[in-house]
C-alpha positions as CSV (number, residue, x, y, z in Angstrom):
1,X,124.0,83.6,79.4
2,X,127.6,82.4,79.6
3,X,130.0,81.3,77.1
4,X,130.0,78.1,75.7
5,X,134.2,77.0,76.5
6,X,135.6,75.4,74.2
7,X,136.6,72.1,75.7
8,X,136.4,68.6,75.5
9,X,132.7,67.3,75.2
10,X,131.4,63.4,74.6
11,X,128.2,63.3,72.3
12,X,125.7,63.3,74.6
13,X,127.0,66.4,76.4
14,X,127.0,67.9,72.7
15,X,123.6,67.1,71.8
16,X,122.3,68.4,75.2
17,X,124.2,71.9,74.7
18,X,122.8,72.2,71.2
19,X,119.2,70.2,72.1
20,X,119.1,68.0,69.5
21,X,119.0,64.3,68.9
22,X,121.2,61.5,68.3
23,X,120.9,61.2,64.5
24,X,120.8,64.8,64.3
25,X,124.2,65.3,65.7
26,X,125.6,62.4,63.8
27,X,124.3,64.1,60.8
28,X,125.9,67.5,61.7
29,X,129.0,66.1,62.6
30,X,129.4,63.7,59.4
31,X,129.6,66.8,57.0
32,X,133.2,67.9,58.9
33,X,135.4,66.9,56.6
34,X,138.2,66.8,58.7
35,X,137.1,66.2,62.2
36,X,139.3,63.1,63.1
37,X,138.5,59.6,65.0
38,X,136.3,60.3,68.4
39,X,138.6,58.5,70.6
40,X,138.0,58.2,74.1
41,X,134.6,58.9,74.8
42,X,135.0,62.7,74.0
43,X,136.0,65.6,71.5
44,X,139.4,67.0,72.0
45,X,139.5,70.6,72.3
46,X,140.6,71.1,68.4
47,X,137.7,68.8,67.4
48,X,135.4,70.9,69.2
49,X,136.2,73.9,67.5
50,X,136.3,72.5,64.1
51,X,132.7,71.6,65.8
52,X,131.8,75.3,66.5
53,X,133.1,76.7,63.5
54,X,130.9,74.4,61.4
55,X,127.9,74.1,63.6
56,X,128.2,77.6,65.0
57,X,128.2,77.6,68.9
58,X,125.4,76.6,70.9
């Protein structure tokens, strides 16, 4: 399987990568701290690995 990039990814592309729900993700992604504003309809690239290093990669 290959790598997971880091990169930027909207929500629903999240929750399909790690195959869980909505509320799950909202959930997961509520206990970063530090994340930032989800601007744009997608993660920037430092989000998403403030996302990977909480979460762990998918």
């Amino acid at each position: 399987m290959s790598e997971v990039r880091i990169q930027p990814y909207s929500k629903k592309e999240l929750r399909a990568l790690y195959g869980v729900s909505r509320t799950t993700l909202r959930v997961w992604i509520s206990k970063i701290a530090d994340l930032g504003d989800y601007i744009g309809g997608r993660y920037t690239p430092n989000q998403i690995a403030k996302i990977f290093n909480h979460i762990g990669k998918p």
